[in-house]
Structure formats: C-alpha cells, structure tokens
N, C-alpha and C positions, 0 to 999 in steps of 0.2 A: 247617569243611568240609575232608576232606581230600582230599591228590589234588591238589594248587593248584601254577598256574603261576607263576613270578615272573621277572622281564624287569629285565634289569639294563639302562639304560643309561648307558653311561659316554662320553658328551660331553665330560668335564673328567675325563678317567681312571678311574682306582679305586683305591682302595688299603684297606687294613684297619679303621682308623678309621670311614670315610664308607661300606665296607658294613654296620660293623656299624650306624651310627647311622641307614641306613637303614632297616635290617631292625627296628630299634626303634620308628622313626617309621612302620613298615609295621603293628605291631600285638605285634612279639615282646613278650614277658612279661618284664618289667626284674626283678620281683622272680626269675623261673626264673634268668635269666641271673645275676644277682647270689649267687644259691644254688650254682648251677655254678662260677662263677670260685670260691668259697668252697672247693669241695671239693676244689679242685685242689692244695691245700697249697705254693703256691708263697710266696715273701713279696717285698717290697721297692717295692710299688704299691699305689697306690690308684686309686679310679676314681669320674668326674664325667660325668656325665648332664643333659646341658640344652640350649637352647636360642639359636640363633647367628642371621643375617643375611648371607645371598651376595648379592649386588648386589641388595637388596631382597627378595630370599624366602628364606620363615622356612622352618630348616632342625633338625634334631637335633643334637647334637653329642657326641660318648662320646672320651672322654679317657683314656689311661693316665697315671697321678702316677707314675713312679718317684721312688726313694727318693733318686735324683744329684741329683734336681732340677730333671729335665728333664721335659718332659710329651711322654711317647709316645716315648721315646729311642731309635731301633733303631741298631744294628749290619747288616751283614751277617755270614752266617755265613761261616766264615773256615778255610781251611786250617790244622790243626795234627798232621801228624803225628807230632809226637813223644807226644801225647796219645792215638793212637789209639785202643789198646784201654781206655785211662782210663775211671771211670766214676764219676759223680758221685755224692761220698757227702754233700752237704749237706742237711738237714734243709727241704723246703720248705712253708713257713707264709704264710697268708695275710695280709696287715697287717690286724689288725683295722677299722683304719678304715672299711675298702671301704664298710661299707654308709652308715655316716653321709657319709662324702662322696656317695655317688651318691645319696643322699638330695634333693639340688640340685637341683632340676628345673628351674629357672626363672633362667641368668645368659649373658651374655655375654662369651667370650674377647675375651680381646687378644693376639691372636698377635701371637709373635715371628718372625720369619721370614729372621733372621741366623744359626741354627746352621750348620753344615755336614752337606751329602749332609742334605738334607731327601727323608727313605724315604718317608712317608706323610705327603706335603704338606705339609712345614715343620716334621716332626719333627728335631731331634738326631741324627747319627749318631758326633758323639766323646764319648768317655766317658772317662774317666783313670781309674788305679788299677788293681791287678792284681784278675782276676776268675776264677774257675771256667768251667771249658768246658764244653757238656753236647751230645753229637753227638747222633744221629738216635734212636736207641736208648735214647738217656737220656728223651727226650721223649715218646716213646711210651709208656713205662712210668709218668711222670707221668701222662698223661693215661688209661693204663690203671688207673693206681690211683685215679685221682676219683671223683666221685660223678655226673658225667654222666648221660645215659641213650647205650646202646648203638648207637643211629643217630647224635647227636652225635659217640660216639667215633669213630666209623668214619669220615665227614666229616672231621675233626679230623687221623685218622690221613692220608687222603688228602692233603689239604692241603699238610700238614708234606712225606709223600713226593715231593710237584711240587716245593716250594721244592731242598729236599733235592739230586732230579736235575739241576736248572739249577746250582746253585751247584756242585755236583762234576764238571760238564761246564764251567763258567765256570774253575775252577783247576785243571780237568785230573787229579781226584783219585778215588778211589772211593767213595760214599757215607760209609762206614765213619770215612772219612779228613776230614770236612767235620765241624767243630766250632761250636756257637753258641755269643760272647761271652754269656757271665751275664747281664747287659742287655739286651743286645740281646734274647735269648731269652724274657728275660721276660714283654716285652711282645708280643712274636711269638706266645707262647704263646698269653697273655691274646687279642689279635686274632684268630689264626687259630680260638681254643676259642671265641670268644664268637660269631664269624661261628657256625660249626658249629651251636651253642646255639640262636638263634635260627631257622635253618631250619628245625631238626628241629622246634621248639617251635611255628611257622608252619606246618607242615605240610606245605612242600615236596615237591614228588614232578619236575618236572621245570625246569629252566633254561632261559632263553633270553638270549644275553648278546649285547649289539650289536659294532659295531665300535669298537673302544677310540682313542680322543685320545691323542697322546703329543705335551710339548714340542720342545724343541731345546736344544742346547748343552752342559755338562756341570756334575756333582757333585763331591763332595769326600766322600769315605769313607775308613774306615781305609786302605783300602790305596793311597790318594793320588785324584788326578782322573780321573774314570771320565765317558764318554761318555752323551750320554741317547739312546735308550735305555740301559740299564744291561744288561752281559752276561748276569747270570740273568732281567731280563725278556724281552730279548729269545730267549733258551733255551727257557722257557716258552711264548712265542707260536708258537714255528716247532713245538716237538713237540707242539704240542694246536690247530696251524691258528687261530689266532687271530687274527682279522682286527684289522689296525692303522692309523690314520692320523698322520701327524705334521703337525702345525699348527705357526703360527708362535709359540706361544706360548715363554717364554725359561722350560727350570723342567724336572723330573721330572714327570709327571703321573702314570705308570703304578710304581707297586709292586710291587719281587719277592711282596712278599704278596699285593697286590692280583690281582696277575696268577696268581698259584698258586690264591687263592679261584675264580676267575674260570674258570678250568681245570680243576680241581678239580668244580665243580659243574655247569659246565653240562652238557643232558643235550640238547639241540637246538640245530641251527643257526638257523634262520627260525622269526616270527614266524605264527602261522596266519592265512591269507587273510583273518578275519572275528573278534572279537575284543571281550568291554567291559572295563573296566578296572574293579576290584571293589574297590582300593585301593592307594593312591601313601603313598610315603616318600622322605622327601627327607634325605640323609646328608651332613653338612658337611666339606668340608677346611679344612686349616691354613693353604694361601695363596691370595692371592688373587690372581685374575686376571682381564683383562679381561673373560671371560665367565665366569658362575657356576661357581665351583668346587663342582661338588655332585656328588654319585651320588644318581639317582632311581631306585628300585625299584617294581616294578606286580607286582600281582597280577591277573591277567589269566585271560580266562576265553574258550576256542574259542566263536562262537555258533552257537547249536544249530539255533537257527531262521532261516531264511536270509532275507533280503530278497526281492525280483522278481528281481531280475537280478543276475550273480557274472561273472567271467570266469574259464574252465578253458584251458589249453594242449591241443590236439590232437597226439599221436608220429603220423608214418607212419611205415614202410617196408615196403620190397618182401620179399618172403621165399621165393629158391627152395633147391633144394638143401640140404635142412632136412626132418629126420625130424615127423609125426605125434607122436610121444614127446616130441622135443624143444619144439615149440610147447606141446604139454598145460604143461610143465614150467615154458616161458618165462611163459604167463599165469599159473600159480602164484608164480610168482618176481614178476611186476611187482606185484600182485593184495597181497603179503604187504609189499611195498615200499612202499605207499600210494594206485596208479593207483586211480580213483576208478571206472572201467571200462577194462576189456580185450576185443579181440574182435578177431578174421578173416573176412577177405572173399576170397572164391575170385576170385582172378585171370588173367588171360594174359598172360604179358610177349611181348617182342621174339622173332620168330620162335616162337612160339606156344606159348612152354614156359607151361605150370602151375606155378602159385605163390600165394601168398597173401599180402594185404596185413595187416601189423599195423597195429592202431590202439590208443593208448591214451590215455586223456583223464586229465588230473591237473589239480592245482594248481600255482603258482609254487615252492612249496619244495619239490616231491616231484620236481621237472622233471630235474634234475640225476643224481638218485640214478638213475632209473628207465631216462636216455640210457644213465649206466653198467650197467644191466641188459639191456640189450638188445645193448648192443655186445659184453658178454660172453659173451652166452649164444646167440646167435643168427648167423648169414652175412652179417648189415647190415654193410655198408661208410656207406651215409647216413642219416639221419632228418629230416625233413620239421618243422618245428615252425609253428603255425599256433596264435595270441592268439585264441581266441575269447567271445563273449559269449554266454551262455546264460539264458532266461527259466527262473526255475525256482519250485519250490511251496514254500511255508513249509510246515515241516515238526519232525517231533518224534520221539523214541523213547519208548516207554510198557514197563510190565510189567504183567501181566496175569495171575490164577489161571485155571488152567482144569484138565480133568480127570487130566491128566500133569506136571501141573505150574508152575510161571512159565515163561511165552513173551513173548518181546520184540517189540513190533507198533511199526511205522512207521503215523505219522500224519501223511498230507499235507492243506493246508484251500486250498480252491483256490473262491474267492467266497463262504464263510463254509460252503459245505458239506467237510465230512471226510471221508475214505477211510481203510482203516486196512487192513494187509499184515502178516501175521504175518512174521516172519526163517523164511529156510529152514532156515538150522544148527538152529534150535530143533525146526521141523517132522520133519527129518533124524533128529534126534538123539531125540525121540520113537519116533520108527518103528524105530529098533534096539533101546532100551530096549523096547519092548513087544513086536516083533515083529509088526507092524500095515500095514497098504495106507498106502500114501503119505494116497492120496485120502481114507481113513476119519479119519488122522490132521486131516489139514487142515479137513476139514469140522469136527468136532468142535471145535477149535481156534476156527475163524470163529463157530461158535456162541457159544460164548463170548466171545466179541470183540463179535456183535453185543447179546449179553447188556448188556455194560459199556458199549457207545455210548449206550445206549436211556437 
C-alpha cells in the first residue's frame, strides 16, 4: 500500500542504527537495502543483521563492522579549512563481505559501552591514524553515483544537508568548510543511505515523530568533552522545532544523525485524532538503560470510519470592521488549513453595531494552525475555544461510475440503514465539463448511486 504513515517514537532517543533496525523490523526489504549499500562503492564496513533483547523485548539490531575494528565507529564531522576546496579522490569499494555477514539473522551482541562520545548508543567516536576527509559535496556525488532509486537519493541527500547545517553553525564555518573524518563518514553514510532506503522501499509518504528523550551529563569526542545535548543536535532541534525532553538518564540519547533523520523526514507534527496501527518495529541501541533503549516505528493508518462519539474544538469570535471579501477569503483560508467546518452567524454587538460571529469546528492538531489563521487574516483581537463532544455517524468514502464519470459519494450507516451524498467539487466539476444545470447534473449522478445501493 502506498501512501503509509509512519510514527516514530523515540522514548529512549534515536539515532541511526535503531532507525534503521526499526524500519527493518517494520517490513523494509533487507535484501533492497543490502543491494543499495552495495552500489554505493564505498569500502572499509561490513554489516550484521539480527536480533537483540531491551529489558526483555525482542528487538532488531543492524550494525555497522568497520574496518578499525569498531562497530558503528562515528566521528563528528569536523572543521578543516585547510582542506576546503579538496576533494576526495579515493576509489570507494564495497567490502565484499557485506552480504555474508548480514547474512546473520539470528545472534545476540554484547555491547561494549566504554568507547568514547558513544554517537549512536555506545558507538566509538576515536579513531587513530590519518584519514581522508570528504565534506558535503563529496558525499553527495557518492550517493549521486549509486545505484539507489531517486526518492532514496533525495531523502539521503536531505539528511546529509541537516547534519551538514548544525555542524557548520556548531564551529562557526560555512558548509563548504565542514569536513567528515573517513570513518566517521563511513558509517554516516552507510546510516543515513540505509535510513533513506528503507523508507522509500516502505512506502512512506508522511511522518509523524514524537517528542524525543535526551540524557544528561557529557561525552568525549574528538574535539575533547562536549555537553549532552551535543551542539549539532541541539542546532537541529531548534531549526526544525523539534520537541525535546531531558530525563534523568546519565548518557547521549539523541544523535546528530538521529536528530538530522528525525528532521529530515518528518512531514506532520500530531498524531490524527483516530488511528490503527497496521504494524510496529522495534529498533535496538547500543546501551542500556534503565528503560528500554529501543526506537519503535508504526505504521499507522487515519480511521475512516468513525465510532458514536469524537471530540471537535469549537473557534469563536466576534468579527466587525471586516470587509464581505475578506471573510469569503478567511473561510477559504481556514477550510484549506483543515477546519473540519466554517461558518457565520449575523450578529449585534455593543451599541448595536453589525458584525458577525466566526465559528469554526476542528480537531486537536488543526487547533493551533487555524487560531494562527484567524489572527492573521481577520480584526480578532480574541478567540473563544470550547472541548466539545459530538455524536456522529460511521461513515465512508466510495467511488462510483456514472454517466460523466467516477464521483466520489459519502456513505453514512446510521442503525444499519445507509445514506449516500455524492461530493459537490465532483457534482461542480461535471457541470463545467459538460456545460449542464446543477440539478440535471445531480439527479443523474444519485441515479446511479441508487443503481449501485440496490
């Protein structure tokens, strides 16, 4: 199915590892993924696919080997202007191993959890020896040259750009000027491209990502002991509004990758009023902590057909001194916002002026957006908000042949009997294609409606 919603939440942070291993444990295609990382011509990694334990629930677990020795080694990416315009001419080859190690399906780590600056939950962040640096541009042209599919790349390329502008507002440098250790990047790569992979392969079309966990205390990375949050995740949350909580846990929770995927993808703030869950993945970290270290992914699904009873927010306010023009305008503007109904009521205010009362009826998540539309567009100085509960009809959307075409008919069932209302844009939208009476149109239309009930 495409079109699928997926809900990250990250309780116990997020970082690169534990989205991808969720997004695997959600249904991604290991051999696609295994095919992508292959074409990316990188070398010095291998990768393991299997199965872990967070304080009793079974979780996935995707691993990066580098070649140091370390599993899942990151860096941050690191100032180096003397490299600036440098550009990486190494040869990048895949370790052939990849696929018989991710072959694995079935073992348990034993994490270590003494490296330093643990990036993605008790990864490595030292690495000795001199290495190649490859800035933003380098990267992109890897991942342009792969064998990917073009929604992967794009995801990929976003990604990479969020890490990218935290880290060059983190040392104060220009994009241009922000280089990845060799290592480091590696597996950055590998992470950020396999995240990508997976989505696109899952069929993502929209995000929804909770409020993120973050420890306390600090890390140890190249550039010596750095605070938790860490300057590029915290860069990342404030430019993409990303809601944050800090618990008392002692640790990094949250990943510059983590937080860049995280950013990166989502495409909604709130979760829909009404909702099933159509399937969970459960993505393992590297350390453990008092509460499951896991990132759990849903694919989740708006429901169509509603129960008895919902609760909608009721907008008032008063409305004078306000043109005809501008009201048509304002119910267009809430209307395309998500208001679920818009309407005015002829009123009298104080000393007997004429005015009109706005009303508009939404959900919890639209409630925000929609005050912001009113206060914009309108002379409201207040707005009235009123929690109400509504008895309502289960209901459905249908498509249906008729003589002009497919029209889309609402189906309400209200004590087992059915009603059915064709859409007006459809009705509408007939009657200029043909050049036809409203009425001729609509009749014809219900004919065939009742045709399809019988």
């Amino acid at each position: 199915m495409e079109g699928k919603t997926l809900y990250l939440e990250c309780f116990s942070g997020i970082s690169g590892d534990m989205t991808v291993a969720a997004l695997l444990d959600l249904g991604a295609d290991k051999d696609v993924l295994l095919s992508a990382l292959e074409s990316l011509k990188v070398s010095g990694f291998d990768i393991k696919i299997g199965r872990t334990q967070k304080c009793g629930i079974d979780a996935c677990d995707f691993d990066v080997i580098l070649e140091s020795g370390h599993d899942h080694g990151h860096t941050h990416p690191h100032p180096n202007p003397a490299a600036k315009k440098q550009l990486s001419a190494a040869s990048f080859r895949m370790s052939p191993g990849i696929k018989a190690k991710a072959a694995v399906k079935e073992h348990t780590h034993s994490h270590d959890n003494g490296h330093s600056h643990s990036h993605d939950h008790g990864h490595s962040h030292s690495h000795g020896g001199d290495h190649a640096h490859r800035n933003l541009y380098d990267i992109m042209r890897i991942i342009d040259s792969s064998g990917i599919t073009p929604g992967a790349k794009a995801i990929s390329k976003r990604i990479f750009e969020v890490v990218a502008i935290a880290e060059s507002k983190a040392h104060g440098l220009g994009i241009e000027d922000v280089h990845f250790h060799e290592v480091g990047a590696v597996d950055s790569i590998v992470d950020i491209v396999a995240a990508a992979v997976c989505i696109d392969n899952l069929g993502i079309r929209d995000v929804i990502v909770s409020e993120m966990y973050e420890g306390t205390g600090h890390v140890k990375c190249q550039h010596g002991i750095l605070p938790v949050p860490v300057p590029a995740v915290l860069n990342i949350l404030s430019a993409n509004s990303l809601p944050i909580r800090i618990t008392e846990e002692s640790g990094e929770m949250i990943t510059p990758t983590g937080a860049a995927i995280a950013a990166a993808l989502r495409t909604k703030e709130n979760l829909p009023d009404r909702y099933v869950i159509r399937g969970i993945g459960i993505g393992a970290g590297k350390k453990d902590f008092r509460k499951a270290n896991v990132l759990r992914a849903y694919i989740i699904e708006e429901s169509n057909i509603s129960g008895t009873t919902d609760s909608v927010w009721l907008l008032e306010t008063n409305l004078d001194d306000i043109t005809g023009e501008n009201l048509g305008y304002v119910m267009e503007k809430l209307l395309d916002e998500g208001a679920k109904d818009v309407f005015y009521t002829p009123i009298f205010m104080k000393k007997n002026r004429p005015a009109y009362k706005l009303s508009v009826i939404c959900s919890e998540s639209h409630k925000a957006g929609l005050e912001s539309v009113i206060f914009r567009n309108t002379t409201s100085i207040g707005i009235r908000k009123v929690l109400m509960e509504r008895a309502i009809l289960e209901r459905e959307s249908i498509t249906i042949n008729t003589a002009f075409g497919p029209a889309r008919v609402k189906v309400t069932t209200f004590e087992g009997e059915k009603s059915y209302s064709p859409e007006y844009e459809d009705i509408r939208n007939f009657c200029k294609n043909k050049d036809l009476p409203y009425g001729e149109v609509y009749e014809s239309v219900m004919a065939s409606v009742r045709s399809f009930s019988k």
